[in-house]
C-alpha positions in Angstrom: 84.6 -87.6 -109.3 84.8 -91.2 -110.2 85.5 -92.6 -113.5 81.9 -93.8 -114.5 81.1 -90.0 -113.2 83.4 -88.4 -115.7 83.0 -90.8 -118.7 79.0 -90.1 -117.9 79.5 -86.6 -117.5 82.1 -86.0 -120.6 79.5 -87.9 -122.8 76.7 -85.6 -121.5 78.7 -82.7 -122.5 79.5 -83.9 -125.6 76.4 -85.0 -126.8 74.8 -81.9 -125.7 76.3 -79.3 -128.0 74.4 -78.5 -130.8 77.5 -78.5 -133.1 80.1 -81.1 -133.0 82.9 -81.6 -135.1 84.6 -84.7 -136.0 86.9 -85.6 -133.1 84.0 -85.0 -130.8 81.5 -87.2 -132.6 84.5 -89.9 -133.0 84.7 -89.6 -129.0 81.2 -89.8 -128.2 80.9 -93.3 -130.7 84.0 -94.3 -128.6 82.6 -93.1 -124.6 79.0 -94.7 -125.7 80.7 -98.1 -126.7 82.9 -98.2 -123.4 79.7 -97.3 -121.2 78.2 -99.6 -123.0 80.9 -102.2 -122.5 80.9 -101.6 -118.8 77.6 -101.9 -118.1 77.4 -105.1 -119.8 80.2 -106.4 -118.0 78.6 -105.0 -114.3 74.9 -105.0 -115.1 74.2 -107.7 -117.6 70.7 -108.4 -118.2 69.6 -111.5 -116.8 67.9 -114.0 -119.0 63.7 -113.8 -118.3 60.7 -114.2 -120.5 59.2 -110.6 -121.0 55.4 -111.8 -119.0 58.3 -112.4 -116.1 59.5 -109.3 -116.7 56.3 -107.4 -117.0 55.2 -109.1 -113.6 58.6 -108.2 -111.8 58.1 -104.5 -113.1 54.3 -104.5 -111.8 55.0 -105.4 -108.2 57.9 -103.6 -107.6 55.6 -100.5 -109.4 52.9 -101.5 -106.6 50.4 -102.0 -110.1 47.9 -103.9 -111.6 47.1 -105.2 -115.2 45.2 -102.4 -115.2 47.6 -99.7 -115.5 49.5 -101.2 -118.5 46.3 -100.6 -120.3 47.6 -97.3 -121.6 50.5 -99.1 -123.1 49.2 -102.4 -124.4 45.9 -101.3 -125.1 43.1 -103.2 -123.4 43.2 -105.4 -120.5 42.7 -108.5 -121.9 45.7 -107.9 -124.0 47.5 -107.2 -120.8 46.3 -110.5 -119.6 47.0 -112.2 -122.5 51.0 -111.0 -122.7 51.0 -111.9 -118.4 49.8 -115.3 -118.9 52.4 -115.7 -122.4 50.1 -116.3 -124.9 50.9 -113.0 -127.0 54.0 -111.7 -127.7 54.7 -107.6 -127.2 54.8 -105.7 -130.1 57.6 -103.3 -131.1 55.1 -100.7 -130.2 53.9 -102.3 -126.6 58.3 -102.7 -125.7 58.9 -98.9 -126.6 55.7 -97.9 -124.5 57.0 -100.4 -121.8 60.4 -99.4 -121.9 59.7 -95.6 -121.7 56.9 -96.1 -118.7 59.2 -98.1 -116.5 62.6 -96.4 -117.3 64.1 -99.6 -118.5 65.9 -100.7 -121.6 63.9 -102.5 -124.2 66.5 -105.4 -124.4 64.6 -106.7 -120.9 61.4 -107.0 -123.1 62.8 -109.2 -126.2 62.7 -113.1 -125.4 65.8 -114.8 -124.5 
């Protein structure tokens, strides 16, 4: 198993118990900060404007405006946010975010 593997896997397990007691939760703030660390260094998340985004995440989805209706509402709202003349709410991000698998960080302007 590799390293990311067991870090992954250890803060899984950790997080998973319905009890922990100090030293656990003191490890899981300290294998959450050096994932987090890592995948800053490794994956950093490249500067865009969230309507790039949102078109980047609609082609490689193979969808239209219409099927972010369900998360920003009505289509012309969808238009509106493509085009960037309206800004996502903290409401469309977490909809967003959840629909496409992604972190919300991608969505807040650079």
């Amino acid at each position: 198993m590799h390293v990311t593997q067991y870090t992954s896997w250890l803060l899984f397990e950790l997080t998973s118990r319905k009890r922990r007691n100090a030293a656990e939760q003191e490890a899981i703030d300290l294998l959450t900060l050096l994932i987090e660390q890592y995948e800053n260094e490794k994956y950093p998340v490249p500067d865009a404007e969230p309507a790039d985004v949102l078109r980047f995440l609609l082609e490689q989805n193979g969808l239209s405006q219409k099927d972010l209706v369900p998360e920003l509402g009505a289509e012309s709202t969808v238009s509106l946010v493509l085009a960037g003349k309206r800004k996502l709410t903290g409401d469309h991000i977490a909809r967003l975010s959840k629909r496409f698998s992604v972190s919300p960080a991608v969505f807040f302007q650079s």
